[in-house]
C-alpha positions in Angstrom: 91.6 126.9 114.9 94.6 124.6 114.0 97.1 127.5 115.6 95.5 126.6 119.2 96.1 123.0 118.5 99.9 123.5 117.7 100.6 126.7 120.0 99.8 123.9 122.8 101.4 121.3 121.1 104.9 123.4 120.4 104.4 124.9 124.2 105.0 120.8 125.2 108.9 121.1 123.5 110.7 121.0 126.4 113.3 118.6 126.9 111.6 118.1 130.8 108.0 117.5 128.9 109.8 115.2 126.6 111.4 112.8 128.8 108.1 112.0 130.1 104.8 113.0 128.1 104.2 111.8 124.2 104.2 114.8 122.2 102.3 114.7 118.5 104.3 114.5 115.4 101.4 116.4 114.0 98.3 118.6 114.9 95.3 116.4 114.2 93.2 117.6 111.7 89.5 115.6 112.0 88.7 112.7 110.6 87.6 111.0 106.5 85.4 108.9 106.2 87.3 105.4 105.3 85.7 101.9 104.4 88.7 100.0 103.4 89.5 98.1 100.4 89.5 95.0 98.4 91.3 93.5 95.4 92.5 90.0 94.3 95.6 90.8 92.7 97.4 93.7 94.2 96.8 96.0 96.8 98.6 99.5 98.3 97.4 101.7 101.2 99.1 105.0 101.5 98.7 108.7 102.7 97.5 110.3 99.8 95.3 109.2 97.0 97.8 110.2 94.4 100.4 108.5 95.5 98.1 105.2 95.8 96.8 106.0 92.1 100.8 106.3 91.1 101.7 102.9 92.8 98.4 101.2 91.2 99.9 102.9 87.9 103.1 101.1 88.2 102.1 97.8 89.2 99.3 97.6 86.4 102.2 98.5 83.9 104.1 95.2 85.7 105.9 96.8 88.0 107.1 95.0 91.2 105.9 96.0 95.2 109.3 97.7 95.5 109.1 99.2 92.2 105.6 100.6 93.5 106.8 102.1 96.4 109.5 104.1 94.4 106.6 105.9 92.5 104.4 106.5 95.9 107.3 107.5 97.4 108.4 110.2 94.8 104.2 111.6 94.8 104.0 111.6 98.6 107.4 113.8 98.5 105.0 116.3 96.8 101.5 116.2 98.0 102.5 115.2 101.6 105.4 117.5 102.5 105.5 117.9 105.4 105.6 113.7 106.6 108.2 112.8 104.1 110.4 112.5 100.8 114.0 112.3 99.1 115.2 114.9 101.9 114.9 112.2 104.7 115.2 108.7 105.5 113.3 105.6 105.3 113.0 101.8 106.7 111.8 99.1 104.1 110.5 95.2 105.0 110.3 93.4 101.9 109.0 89.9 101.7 109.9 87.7 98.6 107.6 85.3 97.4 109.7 83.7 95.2 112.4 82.8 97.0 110.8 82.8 100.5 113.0 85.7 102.1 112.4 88.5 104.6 114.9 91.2 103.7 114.9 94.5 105.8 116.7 97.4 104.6 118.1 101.0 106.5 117.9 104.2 104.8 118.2 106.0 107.8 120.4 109.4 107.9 123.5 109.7 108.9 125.4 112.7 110.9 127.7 114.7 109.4 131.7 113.6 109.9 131.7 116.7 111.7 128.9 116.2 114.5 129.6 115.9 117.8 127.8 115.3 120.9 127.7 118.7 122.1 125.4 119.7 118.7 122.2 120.6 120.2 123.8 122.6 123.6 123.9 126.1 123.6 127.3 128.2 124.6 125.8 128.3 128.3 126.2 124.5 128.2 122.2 123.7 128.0 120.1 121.7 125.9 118.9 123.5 123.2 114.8 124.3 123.0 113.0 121.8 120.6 112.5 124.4 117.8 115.7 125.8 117.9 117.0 122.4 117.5 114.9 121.6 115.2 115.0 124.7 112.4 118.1 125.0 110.3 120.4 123.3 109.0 122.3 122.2 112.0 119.7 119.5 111.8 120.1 117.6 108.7 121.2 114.2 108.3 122.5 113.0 105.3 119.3 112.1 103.6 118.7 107.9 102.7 115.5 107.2 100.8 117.4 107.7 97.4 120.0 105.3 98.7 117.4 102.5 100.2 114.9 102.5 97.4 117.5 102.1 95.0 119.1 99.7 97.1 115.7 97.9 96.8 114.8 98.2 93.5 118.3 96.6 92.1 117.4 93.8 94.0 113.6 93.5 93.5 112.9 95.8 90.8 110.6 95.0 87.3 110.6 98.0 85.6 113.4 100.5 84.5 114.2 102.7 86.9 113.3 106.1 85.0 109.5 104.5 84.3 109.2 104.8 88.1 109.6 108.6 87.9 106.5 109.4 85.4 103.5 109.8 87.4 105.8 111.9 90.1 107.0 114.1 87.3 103.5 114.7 85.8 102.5 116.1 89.2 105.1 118.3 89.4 104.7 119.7 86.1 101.1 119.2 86.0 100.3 120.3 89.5 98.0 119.1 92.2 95.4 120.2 94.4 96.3 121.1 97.8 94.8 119.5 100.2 92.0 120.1 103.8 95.3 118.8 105.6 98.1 120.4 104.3 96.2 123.7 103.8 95.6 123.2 108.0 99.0 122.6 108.8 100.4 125.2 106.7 98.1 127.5 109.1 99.4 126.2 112.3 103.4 125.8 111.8 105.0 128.8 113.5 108.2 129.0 111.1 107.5 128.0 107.6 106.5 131.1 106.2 109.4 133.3 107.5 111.8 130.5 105.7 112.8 130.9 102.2 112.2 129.4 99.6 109.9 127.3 101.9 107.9 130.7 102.4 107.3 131.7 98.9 106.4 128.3 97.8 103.9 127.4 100.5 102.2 130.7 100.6 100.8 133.8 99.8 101.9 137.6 100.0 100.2 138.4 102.8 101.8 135.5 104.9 98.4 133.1 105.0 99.0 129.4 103.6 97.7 128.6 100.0 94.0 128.0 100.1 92.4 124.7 99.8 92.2 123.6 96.6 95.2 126.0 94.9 97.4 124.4 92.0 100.4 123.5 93.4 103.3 123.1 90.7 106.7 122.1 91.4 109.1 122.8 88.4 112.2 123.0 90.5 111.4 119.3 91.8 110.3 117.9 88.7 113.9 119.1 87.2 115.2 116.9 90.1 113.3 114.0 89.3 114.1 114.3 85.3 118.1 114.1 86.6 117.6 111.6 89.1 115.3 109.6 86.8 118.4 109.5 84.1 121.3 109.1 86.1 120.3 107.4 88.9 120.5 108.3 92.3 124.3 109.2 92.0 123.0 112.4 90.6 121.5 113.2 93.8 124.9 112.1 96.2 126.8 113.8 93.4 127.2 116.7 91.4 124.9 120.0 91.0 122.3 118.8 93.3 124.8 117.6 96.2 126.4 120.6 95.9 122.8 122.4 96.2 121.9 120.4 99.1 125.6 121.2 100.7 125.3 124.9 100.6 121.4 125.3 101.1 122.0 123.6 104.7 125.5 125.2 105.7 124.3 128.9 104.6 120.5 128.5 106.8 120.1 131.2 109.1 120.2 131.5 112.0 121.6 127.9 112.4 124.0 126.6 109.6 125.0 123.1 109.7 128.3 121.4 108.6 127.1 119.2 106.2 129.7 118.3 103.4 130.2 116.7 99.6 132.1 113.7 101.3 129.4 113.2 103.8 126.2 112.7 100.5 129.1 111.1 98.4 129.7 108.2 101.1 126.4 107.6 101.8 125.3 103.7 101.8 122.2 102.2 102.8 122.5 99.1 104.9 120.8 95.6 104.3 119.9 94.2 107.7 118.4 91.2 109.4 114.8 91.1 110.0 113.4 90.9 113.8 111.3 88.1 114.9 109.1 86.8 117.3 106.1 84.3 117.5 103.0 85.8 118.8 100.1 82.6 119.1 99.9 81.2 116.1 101.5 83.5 114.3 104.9 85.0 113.6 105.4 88.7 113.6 108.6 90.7 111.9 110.0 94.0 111.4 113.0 96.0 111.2 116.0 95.7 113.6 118.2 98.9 115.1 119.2 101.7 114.5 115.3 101.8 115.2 113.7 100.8 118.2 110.6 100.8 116.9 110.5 97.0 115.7 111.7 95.4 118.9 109.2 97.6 120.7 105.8 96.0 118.8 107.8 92.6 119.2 108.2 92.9 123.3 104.8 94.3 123.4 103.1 92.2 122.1 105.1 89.2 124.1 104.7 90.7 127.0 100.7 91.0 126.5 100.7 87.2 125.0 100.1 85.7 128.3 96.7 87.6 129.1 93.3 86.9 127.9 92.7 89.9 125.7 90.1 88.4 123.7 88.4 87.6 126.6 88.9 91.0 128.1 87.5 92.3 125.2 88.9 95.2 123.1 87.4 98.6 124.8 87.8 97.3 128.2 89.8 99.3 130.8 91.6 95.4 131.9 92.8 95.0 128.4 94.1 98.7 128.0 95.5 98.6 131.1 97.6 95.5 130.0 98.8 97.2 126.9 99.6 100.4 128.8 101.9 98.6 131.3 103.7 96.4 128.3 104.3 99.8 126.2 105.8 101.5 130.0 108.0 99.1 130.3 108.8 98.6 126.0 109.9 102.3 126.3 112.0 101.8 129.8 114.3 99.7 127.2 114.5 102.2 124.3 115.9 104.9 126.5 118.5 102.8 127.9 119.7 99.9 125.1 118.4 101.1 121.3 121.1 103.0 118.8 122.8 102.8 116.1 124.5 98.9 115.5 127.3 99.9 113.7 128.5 102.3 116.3 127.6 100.6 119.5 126.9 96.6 120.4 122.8 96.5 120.3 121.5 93.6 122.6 118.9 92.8 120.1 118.9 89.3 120.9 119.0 89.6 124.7 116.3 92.4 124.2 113.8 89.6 122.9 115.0 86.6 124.5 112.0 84.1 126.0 113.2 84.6 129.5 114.1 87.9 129.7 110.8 88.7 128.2 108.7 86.6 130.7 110.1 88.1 133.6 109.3 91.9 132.2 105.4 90.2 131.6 105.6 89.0 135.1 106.3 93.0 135.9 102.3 93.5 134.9 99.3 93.0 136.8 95.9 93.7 136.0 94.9 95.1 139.2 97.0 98.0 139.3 99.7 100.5 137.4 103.6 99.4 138.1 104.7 102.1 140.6 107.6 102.8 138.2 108.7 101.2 135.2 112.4 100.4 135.3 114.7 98.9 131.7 115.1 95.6 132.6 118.6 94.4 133.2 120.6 92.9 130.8 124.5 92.0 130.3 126.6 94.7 129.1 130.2 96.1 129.4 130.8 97.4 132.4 132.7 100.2 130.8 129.8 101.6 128.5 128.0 103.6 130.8 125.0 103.9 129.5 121.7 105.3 131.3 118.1 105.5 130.4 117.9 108.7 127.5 114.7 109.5 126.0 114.7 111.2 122.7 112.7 114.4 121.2 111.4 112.5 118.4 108.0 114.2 116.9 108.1 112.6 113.7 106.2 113.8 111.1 106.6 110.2 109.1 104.2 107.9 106.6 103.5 104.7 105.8 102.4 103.0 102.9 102.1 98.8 102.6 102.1 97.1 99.3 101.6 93.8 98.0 102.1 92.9 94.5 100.4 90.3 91.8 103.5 87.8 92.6 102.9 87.9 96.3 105.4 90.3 96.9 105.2 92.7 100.3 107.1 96.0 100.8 106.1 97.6 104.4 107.5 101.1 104.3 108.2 103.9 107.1 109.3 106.7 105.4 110.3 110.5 107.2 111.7 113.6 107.6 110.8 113.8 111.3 109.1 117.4 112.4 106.6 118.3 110.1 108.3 120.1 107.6 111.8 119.0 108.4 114.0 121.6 109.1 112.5 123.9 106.9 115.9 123.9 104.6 114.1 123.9 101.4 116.6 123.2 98.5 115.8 122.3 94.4 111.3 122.0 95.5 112.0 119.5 98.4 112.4 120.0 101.9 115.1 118.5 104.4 114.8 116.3 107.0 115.9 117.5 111.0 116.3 114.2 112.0 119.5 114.9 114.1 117.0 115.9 116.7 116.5 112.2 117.1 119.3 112.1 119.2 119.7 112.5 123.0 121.0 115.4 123.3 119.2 117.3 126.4 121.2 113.9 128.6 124.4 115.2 126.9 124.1 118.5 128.0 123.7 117.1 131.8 127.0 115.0 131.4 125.6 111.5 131.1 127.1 108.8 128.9 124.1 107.5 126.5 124.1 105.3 123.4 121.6 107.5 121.5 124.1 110.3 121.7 125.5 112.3 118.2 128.2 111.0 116.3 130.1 111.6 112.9 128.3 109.7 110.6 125.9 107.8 113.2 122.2 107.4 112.5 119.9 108.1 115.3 117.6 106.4 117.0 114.2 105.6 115.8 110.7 104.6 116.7 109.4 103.7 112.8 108.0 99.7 112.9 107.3 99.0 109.6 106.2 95.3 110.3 105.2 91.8 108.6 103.2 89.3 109.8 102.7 85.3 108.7 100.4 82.8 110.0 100.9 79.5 110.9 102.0 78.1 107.9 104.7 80.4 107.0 102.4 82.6 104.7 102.3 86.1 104.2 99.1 87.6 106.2 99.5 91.4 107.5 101.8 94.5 105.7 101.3 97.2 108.5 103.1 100.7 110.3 102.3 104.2 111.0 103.7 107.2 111.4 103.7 109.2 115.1 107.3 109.2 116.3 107.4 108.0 119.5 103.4 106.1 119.2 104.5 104.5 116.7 104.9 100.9 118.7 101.7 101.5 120.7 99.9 102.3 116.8 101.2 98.8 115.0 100.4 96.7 118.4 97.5 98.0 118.6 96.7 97.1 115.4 98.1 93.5 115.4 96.5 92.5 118.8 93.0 94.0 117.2 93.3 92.0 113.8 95.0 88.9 115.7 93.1 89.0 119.1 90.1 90.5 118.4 89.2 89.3 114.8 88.9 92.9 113.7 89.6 93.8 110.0 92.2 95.8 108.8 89.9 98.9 108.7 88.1 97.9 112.1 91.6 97.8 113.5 93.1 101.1 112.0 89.5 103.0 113.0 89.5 101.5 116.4 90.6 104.4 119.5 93.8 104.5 119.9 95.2 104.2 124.0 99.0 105.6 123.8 101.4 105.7 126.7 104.4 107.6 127.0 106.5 108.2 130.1 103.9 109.0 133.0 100.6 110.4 130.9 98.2 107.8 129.0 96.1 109.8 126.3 92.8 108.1 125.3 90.8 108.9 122.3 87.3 109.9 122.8 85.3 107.6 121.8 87.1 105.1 124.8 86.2 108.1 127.3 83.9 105.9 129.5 86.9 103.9 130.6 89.1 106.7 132.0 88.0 106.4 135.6 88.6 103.2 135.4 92.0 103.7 134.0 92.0 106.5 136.6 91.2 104.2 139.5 94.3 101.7 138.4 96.8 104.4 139.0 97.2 106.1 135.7 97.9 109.7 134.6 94.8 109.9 132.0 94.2 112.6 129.3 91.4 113.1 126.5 92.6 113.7 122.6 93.7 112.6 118.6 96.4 111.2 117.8 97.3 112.4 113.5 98.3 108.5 113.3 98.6 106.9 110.4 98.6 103.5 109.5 97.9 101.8 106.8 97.9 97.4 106.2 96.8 95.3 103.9 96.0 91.7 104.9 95.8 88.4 102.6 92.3 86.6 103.3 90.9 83.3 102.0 88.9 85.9 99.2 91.7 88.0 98.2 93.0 91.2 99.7 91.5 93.6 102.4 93.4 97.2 102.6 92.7 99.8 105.0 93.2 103.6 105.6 93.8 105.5 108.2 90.5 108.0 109.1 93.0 110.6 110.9 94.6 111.3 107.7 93.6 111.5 104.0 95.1 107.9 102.9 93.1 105.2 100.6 93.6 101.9 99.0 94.4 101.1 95.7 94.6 97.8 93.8 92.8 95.5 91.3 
């Protein structure tokens, strides 16, 4: 069944399709039954059970929110391999109680020093095909998470480093179950199985995944973890593992990439300033280029701050409407403005300016679709040339958000972009593709783009991981969510339901999900009633499931709500 849904969904891959249609990080696979959560002294919502149970293990030992996201982190590499782990990169937002700070932090991946532009174009001088792009090693960025979560723990850490690694390292020694989910898109990938030592560990002789419920043990990773665990994450960058990482993706077949000891050994993660923008009463936050995905959910959600959406009522076709038109023209800017900062000048500030944002709301009308949704025009140097560049970004991406007995809040995106990376599997984990992120079907057609590739640039992304305050200044909403390029539409979606439309956490995660992207609009089923509607205001309108998953956790006057996703296997955790 799950080979139909991604035979149509890897038939999409084009760079044409992907310039103008959303395209799912993952095939959907149903929906769990989800009823939320409550505590009153610390709370985590994440992916995967066992990587909630790990994070509830570490903060009930006195372990901080960062230090809890180490050990989810490390679990979810295992049980959830295909959205994330050590092999990719990562975006953290902490908020500090104690001293009143909003600290963001970028553990994105970096291209090798030996990447140019031209990666992704074939010797005919066209854009490569999506999976081509994306299997190999060709693909693989330096990988971050190491760098960022250590770069968050020294800062915010409790507990010794090495404590953080035990409940990772007794799954991997002990096993775990595999999963409805994994088991379904183990069926449906295409190349997996054909890929050692990917193949061999994922499934059987005969070629068919694992079956629900198989033992999945993972010596090779847990001797990682014991080395990383003791030496710190240098022992990753450095050494026998580096070296392991270096050769795994420059001897992949049929694509090799160029990836060298230099390029792990100079990695750094990069402490940024946060994003900001009121929204009513309330002040909303997240992360800051090289992704756009944080000044997406901010101008959305400015742009839609002039309408009445609580009086239009959540599942009305007026208020989607409005949302669809703000995320047309959000993503109008991303092609066009959004890379990385330390290579390019960003107009981040321009970007979310009061009057430059008021005149892109103006742009909307609730009476009918904008013909065409143009960037908006802003200052820049006449001699950077840039024009509007889409990316091919299916991440395949999680989110967990945590807040800890002290008050603490860690809001985490964490990937490896397609599912399953770029099938390099090297020492039990895989390896992220997220190279792909870049423009690189514009390239091939001659244009001059910011989102282009670049010795040791990081490319563009759509993660949001957010935070949210109320009036006062006081820590109300952790939230983000995985699904590449949906990601803004996901956490807006989810803020205007809490903020506008009283919903909690779980009412707002559960609630259909209206995505735009380029010219189509895809509405979940249970909103199907309002597509003629939609239809009748000039929009492109399709039927289906978006695998998103978000997970928040909110602070109420009784303590704290958590909520899971119901399109993927995520709980809550917390006492």
């Amino acid at each position: 069944m799950k080979r139909t849904v991604l035979g149509l969904f890897l038939g999409l891959l084009t760079p044409v399709a992907l310039a103008q249609d959303y395209v799912s990080p993952e095939a959907a696979t149903g929906r769990y039954q989800k009823s939320g959560g409550e505590a009153h002294k610390f709370i985590i919502a994440a992916a995967n059970p066992l990587a909630v149970q790990a994070g509830v293990e570490i903060m009930k030992a006195g372990g901080s929110a960062v230090d809890a996201a180490v050990a989810v982190q490390l679990v979810l590499n295992m049980v959830e391999p295909q959205s994330s782990g050590i092999g990719g990169g990562s975006f953290i937002v902490h908020w500090d109680e104690g001293t009143k700070k909003l600290t963001t932090y970028d553990g994105r991946e970096t291209a090798p020093a030996a990447a140019t532009d031209k990666r992704f174009v074939d010797s005919s001088g066209k854009a490569m095909d999506r999976m081509t792009a994306v299997v190999g090693g060709h693909s693989v960025g330096v990988p971050g998470t190491l760098r960022v979560l250590e770069l968050a723990h020294k800062k915010h850490g409790k507990l010794a480093w090495s404590k953080l690694f035990e409940p990772a390292l007794k799954i991997a020694t002990g096993g775990f179950a595999l999963s409805p989910r994994l088991h379904e898109l183990l069926e449906s990938d295409r190349s997996l199985n054909a890929i050692q030592p990917a193949g061999a560990f994922f499934y059987q002789d005969n070629g068919e995944a694992k079956p629900v419920g198989t033992t999945i043990k993972n010596p090779l990773f847990a001797d990682t973890l014991k080395a990383i665990a003791a030496k710190g994450v240098d022992a990753f960058y450095e050494g026998p593992i580096a070296e392991d990482i270096v050769r795994a993706v420059n001897t992949s077949s049929p694509y090799p990439g160029d990836l060298s000891l230099a390029d792990l050994k100079g990695y750094r993660a990069v402490e940024r300033a946060p994003v900001c923008l009121p929204y009513h009463e309330h002040k909303v936050c997240s992360m800051g280029p090289p992704t756009s995905g944080g000044i997406g959910v901010l101008q959305t959600i400015s742009l839609l701050e002039r309408f009445d959406l609580r009086g239009l009522g959540p599942h009305s076709a007026k208020s989607q409407h409005a949302i669809i038109e703000a995320g047309r023209l959000v993503f109008a800017d991303r092609g066009i403005y959004i890379a990385d900062p330390d290579v390019l000048p960003i107009p981040t500030a321009e970007l979310l300016s009061t009057d430059y944002l008021s005149g892109r709301s103006a742009l909307i009308g609730l009476d009918k679709r904008l013909p065409v949704a143009e960037p908006g025009v802003l200052p820049r140097k006449a001699a950077v040339n840039w024009v509007p560049a889409p990316s091919p970004e299916i991440m395949s991406t999680s989110h967990f958000s945590i807040i800890d007995q002290w008050g603490n809040a860690v809001a985490m995106t964490t990937s490896i972009e397609a599912g399953f990376g770029s099938r390099v599997m090297v020492r039990g984990f895989l390896l992220n593709n997220t190279l792909t992120d870049f423009s690189y079907a514009d390239v091939a057609e001659g244009k001059v783009v910011a989102n282009a590739v670049g010795p040791n640039k990081r490319p563009r992304s759509s993660m949001a991981p957010t935070i949210v305050f109320d009036k006062g200044g006081k820590l109300e909403i952790v939230a983000g969510s995985p699904g590449g390029p949906a990601i803004v539409g996901f956490v807006a979606q989810t803020l205007v339901a809490m903020l506008d439309w009283d919903m909690s956490p779980q009412e707002a995660i559960s609630a259909p999900h209206v995505i735009v992207f380029g010219r189509g609009v895809t509405v979940e089923p249970e909103l199907a009633e309002i597509v003629p509607e939609l239809k009748a205001l000039g929009h492109e309108v399709r039927i289906g499931e978006f695998p998103s998953g978000i997970h928040a956790v909110r602070v109420t006057k009784k303590g704290l709500l958590g909520a899971a996703d119901p399109r993927r296997e995520g709980t809550v955790g917390g006492e």
